[in-house]
N, C-alpha and C positions, 0 to 999 in steps of 0.2 A: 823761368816763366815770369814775367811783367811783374802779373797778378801777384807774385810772390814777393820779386824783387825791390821793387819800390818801396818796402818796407825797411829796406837798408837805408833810406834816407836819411832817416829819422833815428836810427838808432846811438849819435854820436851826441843827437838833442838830448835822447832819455839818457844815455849815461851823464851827461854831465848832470843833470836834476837827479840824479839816484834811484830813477824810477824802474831800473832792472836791476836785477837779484840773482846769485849766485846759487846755484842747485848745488844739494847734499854733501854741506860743508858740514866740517868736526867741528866740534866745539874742543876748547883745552883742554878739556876735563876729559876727554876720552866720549862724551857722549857722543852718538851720530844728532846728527840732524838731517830732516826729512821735510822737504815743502811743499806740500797739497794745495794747488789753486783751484779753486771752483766758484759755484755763485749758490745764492740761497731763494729760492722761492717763496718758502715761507718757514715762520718760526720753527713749526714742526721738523721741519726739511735740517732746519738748522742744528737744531736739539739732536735728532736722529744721527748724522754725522759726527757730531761731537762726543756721543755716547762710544760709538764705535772707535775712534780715535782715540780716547781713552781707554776701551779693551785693548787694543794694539799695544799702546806703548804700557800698561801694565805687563801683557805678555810677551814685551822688549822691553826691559829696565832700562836697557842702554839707548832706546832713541826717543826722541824728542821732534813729535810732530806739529809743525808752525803749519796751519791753514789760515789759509787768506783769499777773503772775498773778494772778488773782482768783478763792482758794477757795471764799470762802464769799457766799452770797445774791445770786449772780453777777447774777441778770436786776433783781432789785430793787436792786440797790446802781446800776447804771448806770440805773434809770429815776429815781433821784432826783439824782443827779448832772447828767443829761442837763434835768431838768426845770428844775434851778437855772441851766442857762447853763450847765454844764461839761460834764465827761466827757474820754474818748477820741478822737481823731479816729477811728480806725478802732476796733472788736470784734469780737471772734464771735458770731454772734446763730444762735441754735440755731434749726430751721425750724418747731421744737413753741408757740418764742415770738415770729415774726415777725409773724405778724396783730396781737400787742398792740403791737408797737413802729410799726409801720408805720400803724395807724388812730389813734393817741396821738400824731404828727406829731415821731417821735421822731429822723428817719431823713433824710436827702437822698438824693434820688433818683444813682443812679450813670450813668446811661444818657447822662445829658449830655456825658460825657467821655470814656466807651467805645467802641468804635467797635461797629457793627453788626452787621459781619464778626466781632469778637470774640465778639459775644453768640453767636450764632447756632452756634458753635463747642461749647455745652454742651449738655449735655441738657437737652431743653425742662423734664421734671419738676423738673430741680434748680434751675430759675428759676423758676419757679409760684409756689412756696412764697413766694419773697420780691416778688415784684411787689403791685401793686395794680392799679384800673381804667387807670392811665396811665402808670406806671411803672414800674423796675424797681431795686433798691433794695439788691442785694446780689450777690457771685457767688459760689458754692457751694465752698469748697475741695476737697471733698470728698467722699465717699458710702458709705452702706454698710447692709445688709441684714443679718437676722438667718438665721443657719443654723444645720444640722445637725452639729455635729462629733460627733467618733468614734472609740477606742481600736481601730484596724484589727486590732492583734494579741488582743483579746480576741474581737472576734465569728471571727476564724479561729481561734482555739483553741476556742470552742464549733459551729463550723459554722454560724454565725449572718449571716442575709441581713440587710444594711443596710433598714432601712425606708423607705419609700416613700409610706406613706398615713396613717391617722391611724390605721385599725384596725392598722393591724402597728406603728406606735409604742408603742401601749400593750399590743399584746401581747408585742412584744421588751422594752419596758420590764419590766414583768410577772415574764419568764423569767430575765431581769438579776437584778429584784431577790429571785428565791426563792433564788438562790447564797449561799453562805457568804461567800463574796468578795466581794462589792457590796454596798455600802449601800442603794442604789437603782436601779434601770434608768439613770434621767437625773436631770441637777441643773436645776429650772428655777428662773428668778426671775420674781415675784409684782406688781411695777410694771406698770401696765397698756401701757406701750412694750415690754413683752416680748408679753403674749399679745395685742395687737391684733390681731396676723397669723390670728390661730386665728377671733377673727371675721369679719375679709372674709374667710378662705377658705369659711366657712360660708354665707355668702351676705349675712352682719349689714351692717349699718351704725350706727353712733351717731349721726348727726343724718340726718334727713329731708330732702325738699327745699328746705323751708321754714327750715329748720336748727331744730326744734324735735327733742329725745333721742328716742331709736328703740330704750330700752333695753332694753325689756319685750318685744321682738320675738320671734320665738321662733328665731329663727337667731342672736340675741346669746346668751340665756339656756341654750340648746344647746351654746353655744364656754364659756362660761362651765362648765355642768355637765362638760362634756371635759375642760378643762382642770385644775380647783380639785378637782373630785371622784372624775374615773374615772383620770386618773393623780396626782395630789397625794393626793388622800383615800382612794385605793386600794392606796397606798405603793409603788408604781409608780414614783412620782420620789416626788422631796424636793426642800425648796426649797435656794435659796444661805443661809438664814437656819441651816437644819439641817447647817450646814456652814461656822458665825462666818464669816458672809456671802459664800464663798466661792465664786465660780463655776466660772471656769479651775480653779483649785485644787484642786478635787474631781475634776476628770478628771484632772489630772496627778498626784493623788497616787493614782489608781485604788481612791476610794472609787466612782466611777460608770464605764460604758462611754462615756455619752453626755452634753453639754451642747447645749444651744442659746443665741448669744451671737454676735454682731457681727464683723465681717472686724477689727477693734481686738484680737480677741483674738490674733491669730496672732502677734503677738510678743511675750507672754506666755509662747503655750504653746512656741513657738522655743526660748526660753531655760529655759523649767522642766520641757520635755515628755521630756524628753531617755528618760524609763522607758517611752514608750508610743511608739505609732504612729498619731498623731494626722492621723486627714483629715477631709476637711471635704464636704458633699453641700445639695444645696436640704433646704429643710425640707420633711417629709413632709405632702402635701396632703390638704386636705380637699376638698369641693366644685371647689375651683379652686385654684391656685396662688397666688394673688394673695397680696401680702406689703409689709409695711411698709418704705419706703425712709429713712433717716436723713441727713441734713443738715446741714452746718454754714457759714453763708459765712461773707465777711469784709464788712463792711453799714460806712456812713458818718455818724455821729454829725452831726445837724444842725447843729451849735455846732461841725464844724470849722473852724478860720481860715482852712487855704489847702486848700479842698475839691480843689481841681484836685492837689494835691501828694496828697492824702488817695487818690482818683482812682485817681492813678497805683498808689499802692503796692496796693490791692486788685488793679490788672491785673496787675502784677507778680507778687502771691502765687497766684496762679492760674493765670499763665500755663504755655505748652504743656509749656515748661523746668519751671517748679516740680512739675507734676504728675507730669513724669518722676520727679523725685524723691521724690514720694510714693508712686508705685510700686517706685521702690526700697530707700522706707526700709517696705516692706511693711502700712501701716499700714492705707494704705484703698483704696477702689476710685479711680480719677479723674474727673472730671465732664466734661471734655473726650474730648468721641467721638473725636478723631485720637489719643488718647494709651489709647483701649482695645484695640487689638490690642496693644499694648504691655505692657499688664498680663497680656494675655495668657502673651505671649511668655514674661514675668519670673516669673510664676505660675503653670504650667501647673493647678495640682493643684487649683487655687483659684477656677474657674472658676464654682461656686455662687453665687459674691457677686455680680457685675456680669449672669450670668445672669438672675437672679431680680429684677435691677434694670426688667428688661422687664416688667414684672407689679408694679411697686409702685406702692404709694400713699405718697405722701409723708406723713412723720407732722407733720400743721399739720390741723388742725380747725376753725381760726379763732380770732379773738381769748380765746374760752374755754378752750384747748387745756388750758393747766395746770388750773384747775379740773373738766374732766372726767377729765383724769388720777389728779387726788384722789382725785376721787370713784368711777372703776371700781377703781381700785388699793383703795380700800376696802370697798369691794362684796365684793372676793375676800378680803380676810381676815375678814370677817364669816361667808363660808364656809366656807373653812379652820378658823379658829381656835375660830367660835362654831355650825358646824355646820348655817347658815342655807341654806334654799335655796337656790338663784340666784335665783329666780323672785322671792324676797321680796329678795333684797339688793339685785336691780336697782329694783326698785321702791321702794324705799326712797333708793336714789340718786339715782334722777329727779324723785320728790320733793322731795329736797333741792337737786337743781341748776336746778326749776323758782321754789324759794322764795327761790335767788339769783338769777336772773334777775329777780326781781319786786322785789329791791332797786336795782338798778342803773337 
């Protein structure tokens, strides 16, 4: 495929600058070596993995695991790596870009070394995403849903009911924003992994059965007018753009009552919220509940050396143990069903996020996922910015992702 191979371009550029890396080389001493690439969100996030890596190679004397951030062109820098013969033995492969790594033969399957009993212990959705017709190819550290958060103390200083549905969002929003004190109702962000969820609640979909764009629908075009026009273009919300990109930020500094933003923010607003009373609710429904699920495993670079060592440390960073700690270092939901009464327990208040996980779609499209990302993500600022209808900026998207498909 194209999409994949062009990446070879480039690859004889990176080695000559040294910028790819040999997976799960020995060192002389006999020790192994193990290379985990991922990225970090926040301190926490950081700290959290670190810990864990350290259990590991305490309970392996013999390996020694090098992690390494990787901020910039993250999915493109490992598919050229990966293409040359190198890379990481283990990464994080995000679920939005598992189809390209997995039909580009980028990936070993995990399932040989897993046991069945382990698998069967996650949630079915959060392994979907990484499988194929025969395998399975990652296991999910992770999870998390987009919500409704909330300044408790400002809707109880105006007598104000949390919202519930899509007409009382934008008319609470609405009432926020004619205050002298709000900048806006809500802060939204304008990437289309934000307002997916506003489409399947509407009834939309983006590919058909066939997987041909389904953009021009009128239950897309509809989530699209709600969203870009009757609260963005009605000054109802504001983006994070109107706010030097600011998401969390703008509720804890109470330019807004309300954001919508990922179980990731909660320890953000822990540490910055400290002036509000910040809780958290599903996000207010359209037609149906239905909501985008977020994903991240830990997947095994074909070109590891000792795949079985590689193996292990994925079961490891997932297992029942590490997910306790991810519900205690607050950061996400856990993908292990014996470890969610447990989040419960640790989180009563928070109970929106793994709820809502019942009702989601995981965000993977297929091997195009990034491309149609582009491409709705630009859709809405063509409406936003340059006042377009929806009607025409979808069809202008479709357009454009029908005239790349016809290159590939």
């Amino acid at each position: 495929m194209k999409s994949f191979k062009i990446y070879f371009v480039m690859v004889l550029v990176l080695l000559s600058s040294g910028i790819l890396f040999a997976s799960g080389q020995k060192e002389e001493s006999g020790e192994k070596v193990l290379k985990l690439v991922g990225w970090s969100t926040t301190p926490q996030e950081k700290e959290y993995v670190q810990s864990r890596i350290d259990l590991f190679e305490a309970e392996n004397p013999n390996v020694k695991v090098e992690w390494e951030i990787l901020a910039n062109e993250y999915n493109e820098t490992l598919q050229i790596q990966i293409a040359s013969g190198k890379g990481p033995d283990v990464f994080y492969l995000d679920a939005s870009w598992a189809s390209m790594f997995i039909e580009n033969y980028a990936l070993s399957p995990i399932d040989y070394y897993i046991s069945q009993s382990t698998i069967d212990g996650f949630y079915p959705s959060t392994l979907d995403a990484f499988r194929d017709d025969s395998n399975l190819y990652g296991l999910a550290k992770d999870m998390n849903t987009l919500v409704l958060y909330y300044d408790e103390l400002a809707f109880e200083k105006y007598g104000m009911s949390v919202p519930t549905t899509w007409d009382e969002l934008l008319e609470t929003s609405k009432t926020f924003a004619a205050m002298d004190e709000y900048e806006a109702g809500i802060v939204l962000r304008t990437d289309f992994a934000r307002f997916y969820p506003f489409i399947l609640q509407n009834g939309g979909s983006i590919l058909d059965e066939d997987g041909n764009p389904n953009w021009t629908d009128k239950a897309v075009v509809d989530a699209f007018d709600y969203y870009f026009n009757d609260l963005i273009g009605s000054g109802a919300a504001k983006t994070n753009k109107d706010f030097n990109g600011e998401n969390e930020g703008a509720l804890t500094t109470k330019k807004v009552p309300m954001m919508i933003s990922g179980g990731w923010a909660t320890a953000y607003l822990n540490e910055n919220g400290k002036d509000i009373e910040w809780k958290m609710t599903k996000l207010p429904k359209g037609k149906s509940e239905k909501t985008v699920l977020f994903t991240v495993a830990y997947v095994m670079n074909k070109n590891a050396n000792d795949q079985e060592l590689a193996a292990s440390f994925i079961d490891f960073m997932t297992s029942e143990k590490s997910q306790r700690m991810v519900v205690d270092s607050g950061l996400a939901v856990p993908t292990r069903q014996a470890v969610a009464d447990y989040y419960i327990e640790k989180n009563p208040t928070l109970g929106a996020n793994p709820e809502q996980a019942k009702n989601a779609k995981v965000y993977n499209l297929g091997v195009h996922t990034p491309k149609i990302a582009d491409l709705m993500s630009a859709a809405g600022d063509k409406i936003r910015l340059q006042g377009m209808s929806a009607q025409q900026a979808l069809e202008e998207a479709e357009l454009e992702f029908n005239e790349y498909l016809d290159t590939l």
